[in-house]
TIVO-2410 file (N, C-alpha, C; in nm, 3 decimals):
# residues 96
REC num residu      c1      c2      c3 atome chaine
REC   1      X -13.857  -9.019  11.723     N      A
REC   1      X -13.936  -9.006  11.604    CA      A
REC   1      X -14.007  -8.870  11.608     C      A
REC   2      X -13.959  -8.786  11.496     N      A
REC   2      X -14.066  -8.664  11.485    CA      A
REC   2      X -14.253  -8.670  11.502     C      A
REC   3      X -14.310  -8.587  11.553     N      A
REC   3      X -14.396  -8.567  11.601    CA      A
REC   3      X -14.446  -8.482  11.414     C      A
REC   4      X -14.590  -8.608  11.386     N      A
REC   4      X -14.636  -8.576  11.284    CA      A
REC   4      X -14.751  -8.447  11.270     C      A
REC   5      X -14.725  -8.389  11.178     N      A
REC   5      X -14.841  -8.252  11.185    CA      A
REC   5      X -14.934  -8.312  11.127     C      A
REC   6      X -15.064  -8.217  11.135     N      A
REC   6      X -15.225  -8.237  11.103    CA      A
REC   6      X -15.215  -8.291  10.934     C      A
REC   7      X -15.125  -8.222  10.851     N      A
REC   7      X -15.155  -8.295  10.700    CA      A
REC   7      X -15.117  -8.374  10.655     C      A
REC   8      X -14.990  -8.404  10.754     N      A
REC   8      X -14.944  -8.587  10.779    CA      A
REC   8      X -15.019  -8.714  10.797     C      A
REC   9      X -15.074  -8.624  10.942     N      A
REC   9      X -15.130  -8.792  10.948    CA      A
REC   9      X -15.286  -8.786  10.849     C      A
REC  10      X -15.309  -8.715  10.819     N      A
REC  10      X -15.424  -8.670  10.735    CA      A
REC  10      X -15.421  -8.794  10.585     C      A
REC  11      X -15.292  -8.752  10.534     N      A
REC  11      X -15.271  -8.833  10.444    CA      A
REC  11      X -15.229  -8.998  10.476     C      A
REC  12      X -15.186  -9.034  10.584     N      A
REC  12      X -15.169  -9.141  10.618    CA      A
REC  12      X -15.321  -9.216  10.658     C      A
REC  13      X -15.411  -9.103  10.720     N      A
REC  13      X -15.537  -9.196  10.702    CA      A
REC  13      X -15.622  -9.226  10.628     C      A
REC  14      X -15.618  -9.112  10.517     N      A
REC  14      X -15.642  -9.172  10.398    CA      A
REC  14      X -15.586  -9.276  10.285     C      A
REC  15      X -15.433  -9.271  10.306     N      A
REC  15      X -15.356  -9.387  10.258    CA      A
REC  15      X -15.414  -9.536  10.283     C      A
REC  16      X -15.421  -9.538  10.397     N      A
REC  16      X -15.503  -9.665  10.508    CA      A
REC  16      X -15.600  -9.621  10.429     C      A
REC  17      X -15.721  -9.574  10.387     N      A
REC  17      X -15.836  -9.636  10.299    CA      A
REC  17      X -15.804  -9.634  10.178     C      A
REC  18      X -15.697  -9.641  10.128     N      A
REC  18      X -15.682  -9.669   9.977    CA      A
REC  18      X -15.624  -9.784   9.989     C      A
REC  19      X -15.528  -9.846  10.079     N      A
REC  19      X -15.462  -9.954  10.077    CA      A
REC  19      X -15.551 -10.081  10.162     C      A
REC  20      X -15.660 -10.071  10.263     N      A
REC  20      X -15.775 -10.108  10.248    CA      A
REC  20      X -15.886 -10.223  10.151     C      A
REC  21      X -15.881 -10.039  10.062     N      A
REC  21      X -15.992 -10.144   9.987    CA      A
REC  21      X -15.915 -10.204   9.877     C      A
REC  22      X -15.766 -10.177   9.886     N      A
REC  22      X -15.700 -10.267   9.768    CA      A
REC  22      X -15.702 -10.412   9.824     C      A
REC  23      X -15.645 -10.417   9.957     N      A
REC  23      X -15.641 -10.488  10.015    CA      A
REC  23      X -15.773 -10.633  10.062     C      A
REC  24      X -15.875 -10.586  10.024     N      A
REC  24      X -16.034 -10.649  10.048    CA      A
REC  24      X -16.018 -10.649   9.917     C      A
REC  25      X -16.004 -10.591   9.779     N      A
REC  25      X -15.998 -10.665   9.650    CA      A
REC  25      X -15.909 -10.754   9.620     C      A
REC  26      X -15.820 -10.756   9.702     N      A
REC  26      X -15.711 -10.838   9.677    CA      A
REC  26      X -15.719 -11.031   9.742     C      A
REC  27      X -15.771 -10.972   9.873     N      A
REC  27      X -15.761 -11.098   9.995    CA      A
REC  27      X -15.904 -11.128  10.067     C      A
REC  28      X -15.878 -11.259  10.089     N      A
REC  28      X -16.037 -11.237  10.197    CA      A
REC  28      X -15.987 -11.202  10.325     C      A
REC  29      X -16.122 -11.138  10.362     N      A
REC  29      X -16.087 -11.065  10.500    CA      A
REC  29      X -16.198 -11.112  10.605     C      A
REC  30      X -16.245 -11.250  10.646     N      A
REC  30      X -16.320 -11.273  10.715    CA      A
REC  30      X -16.347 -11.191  10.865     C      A
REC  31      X -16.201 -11.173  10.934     N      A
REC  31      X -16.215 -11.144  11.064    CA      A
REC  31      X -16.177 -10.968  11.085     C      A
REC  32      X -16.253 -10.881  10.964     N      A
REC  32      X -16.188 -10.763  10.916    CA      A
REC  32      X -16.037 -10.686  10.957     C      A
REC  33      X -15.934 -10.765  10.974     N      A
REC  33      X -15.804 -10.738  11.011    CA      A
REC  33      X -15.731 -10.627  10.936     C      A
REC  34      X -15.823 -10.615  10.814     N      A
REC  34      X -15.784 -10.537  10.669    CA      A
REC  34      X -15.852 -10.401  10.654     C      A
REC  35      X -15.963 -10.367  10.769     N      A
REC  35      X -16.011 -10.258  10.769    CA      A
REC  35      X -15.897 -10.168  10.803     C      A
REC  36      X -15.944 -10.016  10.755     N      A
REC  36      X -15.896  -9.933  10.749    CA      A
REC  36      X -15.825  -9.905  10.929     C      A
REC  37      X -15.934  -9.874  11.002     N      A
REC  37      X -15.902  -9.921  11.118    CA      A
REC  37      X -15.773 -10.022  11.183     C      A
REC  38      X -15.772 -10.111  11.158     N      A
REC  38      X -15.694 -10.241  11.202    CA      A
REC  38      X -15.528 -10.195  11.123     C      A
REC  39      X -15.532 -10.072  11.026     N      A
REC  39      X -15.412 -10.089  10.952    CA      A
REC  39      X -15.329  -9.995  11.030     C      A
REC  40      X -15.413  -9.899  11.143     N      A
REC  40      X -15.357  -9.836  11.207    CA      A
REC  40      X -15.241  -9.911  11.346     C      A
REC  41      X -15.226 -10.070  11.309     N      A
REC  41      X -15.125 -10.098  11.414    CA      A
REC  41      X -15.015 -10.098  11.288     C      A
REC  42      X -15.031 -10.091  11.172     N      A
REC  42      X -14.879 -10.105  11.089    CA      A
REC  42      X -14.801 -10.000  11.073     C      A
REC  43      X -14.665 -10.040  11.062     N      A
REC  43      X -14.568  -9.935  11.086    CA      A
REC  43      X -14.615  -9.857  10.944     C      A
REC  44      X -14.586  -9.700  10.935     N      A
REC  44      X -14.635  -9.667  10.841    CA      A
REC  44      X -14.445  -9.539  10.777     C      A
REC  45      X -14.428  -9.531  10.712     N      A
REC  45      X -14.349  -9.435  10.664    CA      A
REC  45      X -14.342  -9.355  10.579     C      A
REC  46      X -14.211  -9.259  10.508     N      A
REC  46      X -14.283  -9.199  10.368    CA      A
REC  46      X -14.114  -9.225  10.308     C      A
REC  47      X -14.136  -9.194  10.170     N      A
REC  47      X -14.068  -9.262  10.045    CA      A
REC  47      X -14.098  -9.149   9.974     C      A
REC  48      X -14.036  -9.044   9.978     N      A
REC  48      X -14.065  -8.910   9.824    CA      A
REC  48      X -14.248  -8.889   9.879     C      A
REC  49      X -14.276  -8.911   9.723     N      A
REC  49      X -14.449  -8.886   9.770    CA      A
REC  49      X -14.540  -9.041   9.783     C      A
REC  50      X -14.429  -9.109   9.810     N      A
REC  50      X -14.489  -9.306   9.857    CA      A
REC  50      X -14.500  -9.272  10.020     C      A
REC  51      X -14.609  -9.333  10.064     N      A
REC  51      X -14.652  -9.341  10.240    CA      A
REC  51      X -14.627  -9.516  10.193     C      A
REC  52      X -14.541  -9.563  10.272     N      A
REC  52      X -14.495  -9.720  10.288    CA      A
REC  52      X -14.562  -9.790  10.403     C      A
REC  53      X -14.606  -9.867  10.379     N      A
REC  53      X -14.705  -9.971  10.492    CA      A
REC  53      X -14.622 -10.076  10.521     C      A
REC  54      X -14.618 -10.134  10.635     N      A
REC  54      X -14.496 -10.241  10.724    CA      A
REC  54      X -14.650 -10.311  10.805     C      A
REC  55      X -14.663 -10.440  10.726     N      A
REC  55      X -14.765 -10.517  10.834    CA      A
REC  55      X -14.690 -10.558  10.950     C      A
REC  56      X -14.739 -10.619  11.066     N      A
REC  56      X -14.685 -10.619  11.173    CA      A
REC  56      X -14.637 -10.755  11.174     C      A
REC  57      X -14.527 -10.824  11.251     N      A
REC  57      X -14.489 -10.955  11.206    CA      A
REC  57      X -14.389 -10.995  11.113     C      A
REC  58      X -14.330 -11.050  11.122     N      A
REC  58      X -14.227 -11.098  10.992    CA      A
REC  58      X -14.293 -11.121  10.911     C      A
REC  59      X -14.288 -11.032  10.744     N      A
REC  59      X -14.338 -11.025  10.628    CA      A
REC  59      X -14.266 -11.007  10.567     C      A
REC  60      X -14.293 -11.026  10.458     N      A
REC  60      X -14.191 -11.012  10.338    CA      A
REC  60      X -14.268 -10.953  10.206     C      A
REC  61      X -14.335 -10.822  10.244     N      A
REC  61      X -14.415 -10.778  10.225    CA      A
REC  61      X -14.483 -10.633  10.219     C      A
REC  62      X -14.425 -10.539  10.146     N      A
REC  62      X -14.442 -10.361  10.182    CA      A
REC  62      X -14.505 -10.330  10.102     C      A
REC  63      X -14.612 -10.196  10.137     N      A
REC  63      X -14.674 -10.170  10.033    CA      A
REC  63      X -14.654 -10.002  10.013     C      A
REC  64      X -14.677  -9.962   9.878     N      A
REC  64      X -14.611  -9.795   9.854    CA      A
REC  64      X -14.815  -9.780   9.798     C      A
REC  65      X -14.826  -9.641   9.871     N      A
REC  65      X -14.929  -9.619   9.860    CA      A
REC  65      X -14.903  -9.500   9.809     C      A
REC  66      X -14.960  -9.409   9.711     N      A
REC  66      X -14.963  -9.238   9.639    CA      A
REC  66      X -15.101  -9.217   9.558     C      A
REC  67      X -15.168  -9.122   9.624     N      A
REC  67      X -15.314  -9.100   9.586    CA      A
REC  67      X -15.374  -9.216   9.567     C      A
REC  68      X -15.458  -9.259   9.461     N      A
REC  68      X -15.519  -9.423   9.476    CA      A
REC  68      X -15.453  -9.518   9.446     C      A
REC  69      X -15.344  -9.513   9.405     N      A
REC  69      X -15.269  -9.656   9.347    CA      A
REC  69      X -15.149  -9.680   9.479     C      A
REC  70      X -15.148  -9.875   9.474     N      A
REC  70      X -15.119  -9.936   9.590    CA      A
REC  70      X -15.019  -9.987   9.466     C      A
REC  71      X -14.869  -9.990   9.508     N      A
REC  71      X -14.799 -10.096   9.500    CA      A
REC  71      X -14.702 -10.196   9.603     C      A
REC  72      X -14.755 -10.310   9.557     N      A
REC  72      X -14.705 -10.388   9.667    CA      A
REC  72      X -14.549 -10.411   9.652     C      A
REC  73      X -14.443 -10.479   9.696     N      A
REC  73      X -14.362 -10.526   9.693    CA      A
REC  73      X -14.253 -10.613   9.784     C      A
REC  74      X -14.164 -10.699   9.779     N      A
REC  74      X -14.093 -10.777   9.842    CA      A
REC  74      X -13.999 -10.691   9.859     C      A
REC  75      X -13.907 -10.672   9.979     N      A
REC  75      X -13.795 -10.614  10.026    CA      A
REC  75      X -13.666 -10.715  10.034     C      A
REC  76      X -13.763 -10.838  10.060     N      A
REC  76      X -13.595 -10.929   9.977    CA      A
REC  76      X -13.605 -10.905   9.856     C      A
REC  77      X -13.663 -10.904   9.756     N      A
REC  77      X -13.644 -10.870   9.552    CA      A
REC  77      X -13.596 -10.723   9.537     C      A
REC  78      X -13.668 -10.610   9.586     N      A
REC  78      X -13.651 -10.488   9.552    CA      A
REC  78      X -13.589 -10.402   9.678     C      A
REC  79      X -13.503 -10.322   9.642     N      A
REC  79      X -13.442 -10.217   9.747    CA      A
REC  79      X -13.612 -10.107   9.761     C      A
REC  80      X -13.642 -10.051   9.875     N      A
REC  80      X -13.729  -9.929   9.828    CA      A
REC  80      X -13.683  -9.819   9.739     C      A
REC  81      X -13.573  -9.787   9.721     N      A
REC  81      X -13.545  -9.725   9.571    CA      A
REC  81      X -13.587  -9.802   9.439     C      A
REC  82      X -13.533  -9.912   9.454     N      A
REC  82      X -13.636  -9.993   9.291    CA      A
REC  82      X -13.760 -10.007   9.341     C      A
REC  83      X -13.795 -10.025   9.424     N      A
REC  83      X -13.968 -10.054   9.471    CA      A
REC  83      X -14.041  -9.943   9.391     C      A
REC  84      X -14.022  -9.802   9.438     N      A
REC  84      X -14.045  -9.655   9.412    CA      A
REC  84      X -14.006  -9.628   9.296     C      A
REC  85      X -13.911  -9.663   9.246     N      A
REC  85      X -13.892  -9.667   9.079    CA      A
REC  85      X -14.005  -9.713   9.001     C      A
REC  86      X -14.004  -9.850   9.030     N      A
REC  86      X -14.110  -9.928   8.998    CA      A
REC  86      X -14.246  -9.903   9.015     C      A
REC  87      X -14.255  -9.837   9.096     N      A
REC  87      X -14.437  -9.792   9.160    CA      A
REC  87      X -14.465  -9.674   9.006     C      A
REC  88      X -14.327  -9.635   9.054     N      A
REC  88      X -14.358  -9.445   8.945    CA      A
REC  88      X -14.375  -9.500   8.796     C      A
REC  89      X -14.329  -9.570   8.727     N      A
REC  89      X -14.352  -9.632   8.633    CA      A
REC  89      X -14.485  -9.690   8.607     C      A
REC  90      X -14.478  -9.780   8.707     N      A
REC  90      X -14.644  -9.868   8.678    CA      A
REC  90      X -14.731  -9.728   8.703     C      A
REC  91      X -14.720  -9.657   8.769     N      A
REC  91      X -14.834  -9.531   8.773    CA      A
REC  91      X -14.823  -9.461   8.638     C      A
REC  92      X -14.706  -9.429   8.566     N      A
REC  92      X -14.709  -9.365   8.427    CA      A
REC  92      X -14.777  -9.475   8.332     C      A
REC  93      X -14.793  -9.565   8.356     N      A
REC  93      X -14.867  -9.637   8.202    CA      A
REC  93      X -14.733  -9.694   8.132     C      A
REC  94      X -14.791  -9.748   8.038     N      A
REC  94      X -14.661  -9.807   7.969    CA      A
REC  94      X -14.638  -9.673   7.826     C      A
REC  95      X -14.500  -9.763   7.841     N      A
REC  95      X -14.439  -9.644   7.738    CA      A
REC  95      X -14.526  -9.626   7.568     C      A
REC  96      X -14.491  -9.518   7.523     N      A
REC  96      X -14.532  -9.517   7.400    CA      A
REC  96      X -14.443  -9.522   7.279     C      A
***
């Protein structure tokens, strides 16, 4: 695995606080497992300009993170090409 530079992981730790506090609006988080912190055991990747989150564990469950908007998605329903299709869309708004 390539060895990430300074504006890499830069954006990956900020990704982790956007996906975070989606994540605490989304779920309860009694035993804070969901802090920003704690997201640093998930596999993390990139997708174009999507940073992809892999919780740890058999999930069925990925999330595409790009500046503040989180989209979640199933990898049994969507390939990450439709996932990322789909993210770029819901980020444009609906059509006019």
């Amino acid at each position: 695995m390539p060895e990430l530079d300074e504006q890499e992981l830069a954006a990956i730790d900020q990704a982790r606080q956007v996906l975070s506090g989606w994540l605490g609006a989304h779920f309860i988080d009694p035993d804070g497992s969901l802090a920003p912190e704690a997201l640093a055991t998930w596999r993390s990747g990139r997708i174009d300009e999507w940073l992809v989150f892999e919780p740890p564990g058999y999930v069925n469950k990925l999330f595409l993170v790009s500046g503040e908007m989180v989209y979640p998605y199933s990898p049994s329903q969507l390939s990450a090409q439709e996932a990322v299709a789909a993210a770029r869309a819901s980020a444009a708004g609906p059509e006019r």
